[in-house]
N, C-alpha and C positions, 0 to 999 in steps of 0.2 A: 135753836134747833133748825129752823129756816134757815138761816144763813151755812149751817152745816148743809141742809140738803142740797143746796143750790152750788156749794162747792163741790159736792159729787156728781153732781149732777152733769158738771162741767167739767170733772175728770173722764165720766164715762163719755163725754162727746169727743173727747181729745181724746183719746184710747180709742176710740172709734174712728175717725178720721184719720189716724195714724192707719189703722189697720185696714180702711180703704184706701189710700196713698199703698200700702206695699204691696195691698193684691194689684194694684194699676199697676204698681213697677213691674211686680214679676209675667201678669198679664202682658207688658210690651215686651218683653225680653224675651218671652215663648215665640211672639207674633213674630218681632224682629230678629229670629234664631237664624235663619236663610238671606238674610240683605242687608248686615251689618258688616260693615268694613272689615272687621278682622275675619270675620267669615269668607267674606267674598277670597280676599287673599287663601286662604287657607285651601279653598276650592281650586283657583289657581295652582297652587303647588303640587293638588292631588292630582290637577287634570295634566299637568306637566309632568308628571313621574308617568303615569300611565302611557304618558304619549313617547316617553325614554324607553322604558321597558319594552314596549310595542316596537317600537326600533332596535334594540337589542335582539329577541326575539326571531325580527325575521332576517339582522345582521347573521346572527349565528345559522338558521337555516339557509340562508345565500351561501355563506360560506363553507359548509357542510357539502356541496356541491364541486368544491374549487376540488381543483387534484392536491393530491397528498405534498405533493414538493413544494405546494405554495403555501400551505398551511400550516407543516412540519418543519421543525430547524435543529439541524446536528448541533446540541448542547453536550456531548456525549466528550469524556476527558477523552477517548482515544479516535473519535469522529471517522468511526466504521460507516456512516451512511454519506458522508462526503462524495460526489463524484469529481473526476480530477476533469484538466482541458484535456485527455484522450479522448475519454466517453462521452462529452459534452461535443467533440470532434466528428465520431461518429455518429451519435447520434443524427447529428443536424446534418448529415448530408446522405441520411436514409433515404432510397429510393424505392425501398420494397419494405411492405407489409411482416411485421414480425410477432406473433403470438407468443405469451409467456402463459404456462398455466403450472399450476403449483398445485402437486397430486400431494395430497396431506390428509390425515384427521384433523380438520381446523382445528379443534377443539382444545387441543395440544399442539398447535402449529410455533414454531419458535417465533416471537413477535419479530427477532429482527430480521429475518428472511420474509417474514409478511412485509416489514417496513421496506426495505430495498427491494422489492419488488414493486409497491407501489411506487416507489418514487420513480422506476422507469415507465412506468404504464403513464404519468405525467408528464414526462419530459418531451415526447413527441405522437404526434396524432398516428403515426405510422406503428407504434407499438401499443397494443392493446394485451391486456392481464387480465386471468381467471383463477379464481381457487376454487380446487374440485375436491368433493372426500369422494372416496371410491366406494365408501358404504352406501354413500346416497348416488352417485351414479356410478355402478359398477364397472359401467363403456369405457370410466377415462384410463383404464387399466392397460388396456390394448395400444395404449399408446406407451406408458412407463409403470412401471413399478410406484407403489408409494414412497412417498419422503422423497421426491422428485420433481424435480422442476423441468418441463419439458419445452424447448425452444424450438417453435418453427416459423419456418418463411414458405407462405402460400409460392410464390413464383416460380423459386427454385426447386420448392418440395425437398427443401433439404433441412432435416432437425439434428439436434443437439440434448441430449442428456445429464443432467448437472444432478448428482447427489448431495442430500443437504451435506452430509458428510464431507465432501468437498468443500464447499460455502463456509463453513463452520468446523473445522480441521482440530484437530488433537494430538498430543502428545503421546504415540502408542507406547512408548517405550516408560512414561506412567502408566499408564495401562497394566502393560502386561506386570510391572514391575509391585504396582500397591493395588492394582485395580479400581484407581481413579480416572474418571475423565478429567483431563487436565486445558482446557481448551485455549491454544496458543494462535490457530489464525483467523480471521474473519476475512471469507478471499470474496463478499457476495459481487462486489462491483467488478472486479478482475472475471470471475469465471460469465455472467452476463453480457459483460462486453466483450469478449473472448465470442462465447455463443451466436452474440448476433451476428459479428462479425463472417465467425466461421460460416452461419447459415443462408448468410445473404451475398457473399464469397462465390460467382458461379468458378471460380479459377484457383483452385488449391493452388501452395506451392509443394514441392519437394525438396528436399536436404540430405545427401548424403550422409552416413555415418561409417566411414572403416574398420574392418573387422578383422580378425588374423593375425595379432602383434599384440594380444595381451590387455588391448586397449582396455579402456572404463567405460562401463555404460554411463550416459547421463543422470546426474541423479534427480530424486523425483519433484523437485522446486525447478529446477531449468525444464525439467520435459516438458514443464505440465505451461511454463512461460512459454516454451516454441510451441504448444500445441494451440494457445491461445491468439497464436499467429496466426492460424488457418494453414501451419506447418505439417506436412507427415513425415516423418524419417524414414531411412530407408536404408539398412545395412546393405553394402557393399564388401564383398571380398575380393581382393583383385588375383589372390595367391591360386583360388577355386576358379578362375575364368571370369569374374564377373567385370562387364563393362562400364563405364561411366562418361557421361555425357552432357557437356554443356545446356544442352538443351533440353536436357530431363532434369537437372538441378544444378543450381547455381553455385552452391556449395558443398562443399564437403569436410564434415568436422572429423578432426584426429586428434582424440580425446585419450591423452595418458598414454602412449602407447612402451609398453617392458621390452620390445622385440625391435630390432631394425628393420627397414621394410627392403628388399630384393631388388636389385638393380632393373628386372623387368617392372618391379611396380615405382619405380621411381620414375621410367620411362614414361610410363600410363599419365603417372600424376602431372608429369610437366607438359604433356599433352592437353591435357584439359585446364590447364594454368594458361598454356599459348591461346587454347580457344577462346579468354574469357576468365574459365571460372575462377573460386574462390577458395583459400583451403584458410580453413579456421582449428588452429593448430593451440591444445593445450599440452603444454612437455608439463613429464613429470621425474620426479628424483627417485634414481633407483640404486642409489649408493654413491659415493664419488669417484670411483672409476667407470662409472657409466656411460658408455659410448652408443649414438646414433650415428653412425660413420653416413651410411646412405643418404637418412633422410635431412643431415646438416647438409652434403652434398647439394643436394634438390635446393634449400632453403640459401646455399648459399648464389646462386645463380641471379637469388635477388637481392643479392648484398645483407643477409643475415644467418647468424648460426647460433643453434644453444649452448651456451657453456658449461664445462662438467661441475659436476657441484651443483651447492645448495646456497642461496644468500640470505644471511642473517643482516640488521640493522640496529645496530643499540641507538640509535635519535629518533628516529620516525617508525615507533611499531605499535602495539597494543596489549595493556595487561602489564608493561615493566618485559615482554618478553623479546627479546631480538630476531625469535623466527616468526613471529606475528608481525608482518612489514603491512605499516599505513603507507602505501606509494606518492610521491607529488604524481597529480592528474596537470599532461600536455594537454593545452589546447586544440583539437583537430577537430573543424567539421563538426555534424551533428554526431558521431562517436562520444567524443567526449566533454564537447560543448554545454552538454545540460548540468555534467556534475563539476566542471570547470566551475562555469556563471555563478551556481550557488554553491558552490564550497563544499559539497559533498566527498565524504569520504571512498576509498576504495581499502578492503579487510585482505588482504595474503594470508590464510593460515588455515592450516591442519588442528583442529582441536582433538586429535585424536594419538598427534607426536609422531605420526609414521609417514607423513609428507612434509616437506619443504619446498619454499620458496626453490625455482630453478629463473634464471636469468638470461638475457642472449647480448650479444654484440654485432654490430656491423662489421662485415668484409667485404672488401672494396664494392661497395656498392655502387661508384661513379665507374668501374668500367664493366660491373657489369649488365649497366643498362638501367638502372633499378633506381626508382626514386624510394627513400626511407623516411618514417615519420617516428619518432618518440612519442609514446600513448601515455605510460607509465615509468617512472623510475625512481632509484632509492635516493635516499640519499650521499651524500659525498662521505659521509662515516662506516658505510657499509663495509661489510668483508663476502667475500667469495671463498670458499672453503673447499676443494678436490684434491685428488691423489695424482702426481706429477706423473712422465713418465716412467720415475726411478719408486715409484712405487712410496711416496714421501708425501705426509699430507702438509698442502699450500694453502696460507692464508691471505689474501691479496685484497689491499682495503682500496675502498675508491666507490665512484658510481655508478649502477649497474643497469640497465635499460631493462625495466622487468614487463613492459607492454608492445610491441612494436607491429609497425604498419610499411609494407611493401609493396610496390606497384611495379608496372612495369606497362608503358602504354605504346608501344613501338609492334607489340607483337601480341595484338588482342588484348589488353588491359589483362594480365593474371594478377592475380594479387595474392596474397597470404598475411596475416593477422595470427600473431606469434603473444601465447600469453602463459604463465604458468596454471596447472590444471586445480591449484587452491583458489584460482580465481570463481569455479563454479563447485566449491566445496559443496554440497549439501547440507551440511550442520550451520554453514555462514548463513548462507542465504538464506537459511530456514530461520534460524534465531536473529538475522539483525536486517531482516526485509526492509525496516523503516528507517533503517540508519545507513546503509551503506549502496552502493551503486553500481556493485558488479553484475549483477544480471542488468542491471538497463543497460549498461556499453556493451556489452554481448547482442542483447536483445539491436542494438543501435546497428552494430554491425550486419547483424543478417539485413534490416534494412537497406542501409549503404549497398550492400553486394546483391540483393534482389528487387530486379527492376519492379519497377511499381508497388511496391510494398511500405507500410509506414508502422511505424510502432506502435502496435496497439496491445501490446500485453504490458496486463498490471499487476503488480505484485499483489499478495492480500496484507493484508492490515495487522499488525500483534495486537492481540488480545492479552498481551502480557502487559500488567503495570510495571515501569520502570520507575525506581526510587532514586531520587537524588542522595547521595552520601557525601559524608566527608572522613576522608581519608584517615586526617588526623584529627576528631573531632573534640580531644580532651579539653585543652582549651579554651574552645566557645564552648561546650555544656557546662564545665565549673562557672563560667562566666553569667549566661544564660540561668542558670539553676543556683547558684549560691551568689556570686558577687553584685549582680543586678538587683535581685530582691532584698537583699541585704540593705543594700544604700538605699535605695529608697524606703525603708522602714526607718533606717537611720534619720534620711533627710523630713520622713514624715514627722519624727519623734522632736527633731526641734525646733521643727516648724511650731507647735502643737504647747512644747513647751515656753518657748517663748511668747505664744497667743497667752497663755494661763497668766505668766507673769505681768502680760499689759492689765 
């Protein structure tokens, strides 16, 4: 029985001693919970995130500061906030203060008229931007209407009004048609840089336009590009008495004209030719026995005339169609230097069928003084199509000068710029602004011929998505869709088989 007690006795001390040994452990493990090595590190890591964070934090509120254009990056597939080297031109050689303020209900303001607006109020100290709702201050009314962007230059005290409706352009003819907005341009950079321009501009120019022969008015993608010139036009009638004058405009456009003009207004014209000016001549096709007797007269003085007829091109057109002429682009000068360099195209065509390409040729332009340049031409497959003298219609293949440039520097530099009047169709220009280059060599030319002036009208941008197709695409879909998944289901099967067999 002793020898029993004595062995319990010396369980209960070992059972004891055990259970002081572990309150000691966990007793150290509390103590040492704060200065234990994996602690320490662990603190470490948390004092280092905090100290990231903390940097993050007040990176983003630094940056929250920067202007929009530094912050912001056109990701956009049709990159409407892009600014080109025009605007990036102008801008940087601002000498006067220009205000943008944007009369809107912010609340419903279209973000990307917010967004291209900010990004000029960045781009230089000289331009400063506001957005005002008219509800909360009713004053900014006095200056525009809502949904307007009002552009002023303190120095000049000359402003500029931009409708969003302009900026942001639609298809009215959807419109009236299904009563969809169908919205086809984003013009926000074009009509801003146009505005500063205009407002910081103390020196309009003027442009002639001829009137009394049937002419065409300009349509509304060309007006709205000369108007972003700091351009005014200014109809002229010469038949009604009216004068014209080198010195009140450098040019003068004769756009389509159905009527010949009178031997006293050819006189007039070649008078303001001798002084200097400029005539920017679009012929157009009014059947092919169509005769301008006078105003070829006039034009031939400087070694060119229009030919009767219409020229079609089965090699170089557009759509498979022959009177849709793609022209080769001459090298000349800043004219046609820009779409030269990059290979840009030029569109001839009527999408409407009731215009045609018209053509011109050189006469003796070596005696009569006249130097001639080639802008545009067809190619060497083309045909010319008129009614003969004998009242027989001619088809006459060969190639045909469908652009041309005439000078004359012996007797006051006159000059004339001869093109067909598809070249400023209004359906072209409107649907292939981003493809094609006939308003810029227009636009180039009022350049060239008005001193001190430079190109600063910008097309606006399609909002239309364009799909790549294939023509003939049966082929690659059977291909793509049935023969490629096929073989590889094939080549997986015995792959798969042959593994089972190993």
């Amino acid at each position: 029985m002793k020898d029993d007690k004595d062995l319990f006795d010396q369980n209960m001390i070992t059972d004891s001693e055990q259970e002081t040994d572990s309150a000691a452990e966990e007793k150290v493990t509390v103590k040492d919970l704060f200065t234990s090595r994996s602690t320490r590190k662990g603190g470490y890591s948390v004092g280092l995130s905090i100290v990231v964070v903390a940097i993050a934090v007040v990176l983003s509120l630094l940056v929250g500061f920067l202007p929009e254009n530094l912050t912001k990056f056109d990701i956009s597939d049709l990159r409407i906030y892009e600014t080109g080297d025009t605007t990036k031109q102008v801008v940087s050689e601002l000498d006067k203060n220009v205000e943008i303020t944007v009369i809107a209900d912010l609340k419903n303001l279209d973000s990307r008229i917010k967004r291209i607006v900010d990004k000029y109020d960045g781009m230089s100290n000289k331009i400063s931007a506001a957005f005002v709702d008219p509800v909360v201050t009713p004053s900014v009314l006095e200056l525009a209407n809502t949904n307007n962007v009002y552009v002023y230059c303190p120095q000049t005290q000359k402003s500029k009004t931009i409708n969003f409706d302009d900026i942001i352009q639609y298809d009215m003819y959807t419109y009236y048609s299904t009563g969809q907005y169908d919205e086809t341009i984003f013009d926000g950079e074009g009509q801003l840089t146009g505005a500063i321009v205009n407002v910081t501009d103390e020196n309009p120019t003027t442009v002639y336009a001829l009137v009394g022969h049937g002419e065409s008015e300009l349509g509304s993608f060309m007006a709205d590009l000369i108007t972003k010139q700091n351009i005014s036009l200014k109809e002229v009638n010469l038949i009604s008495g009216d004068r014209i004058s080198k010195d009140e405009a450098e040019v003068i456009i004769v756009n389509g004209p159905t009527m010949d003009i009178t031997e006293a207004e050819s006189k007039q014209l070649a008078d303001y030719l001798a002084s200097g000016g400029t005539i920017l001549y679009f012929g157009t096709y009014q059947g092919t026995s169509f005769k301008l007797n006078n105003l070829n007269a006039l034009f031939a003085t400087y070694g060119i005339v229009q030919q009767d007829g219409f020229i079609r091109d089965n090699s170089n057109n557009f759509a498979s169609t022959p009177t849709y002429i793609v022209p080769k682009i001459d090298f000349f000068l800043n004219i046609t230097s820009d779409a030269y360099n990059k290979r840009l195209i030029v569109l001839l065509a009527d999408q409407t069928g009731k215009d045609f390409v018209v053509g011109f040729e050189e006469k003796d332009a070596a005696r009569s003084g006249a130097e001639v340049y080639t802008l545009l031409e067809s190619d060497d497959t083309a045909e010319r199509v008129y009614v003969d003298e004998n009242g027989e219609n001619v088809v006459v293949s060969g190639k045909t000068v469908l652009g041309y440039f005439a000078r004359k520097t012996e007797t006051g530099g006159g000059r004339i710029f001869a093109f067909s009047d598809v070249m400023i169709d209004d359906v072209i220009l409107s649907n292939y602004s981003n493809s094609v280059s006939n308003a810029t060599i227009i636009v180039n030319v009022l350049a060239y011929s008005i001193e001190g002036m430079a190109n600063v009208s910008i097309p606006g941008k399609s909002l239309q998505i364009t799909y790549n197709t294939i023509p003939n695409g049966f082929a690659l879909g059977t291909a793509y869709m049935i023969i490629i998944p096929v073989t590889i289901m094939v080549i997986g099967l015995a792959v798969w088989l042959r593994r089972r067999r190993v």
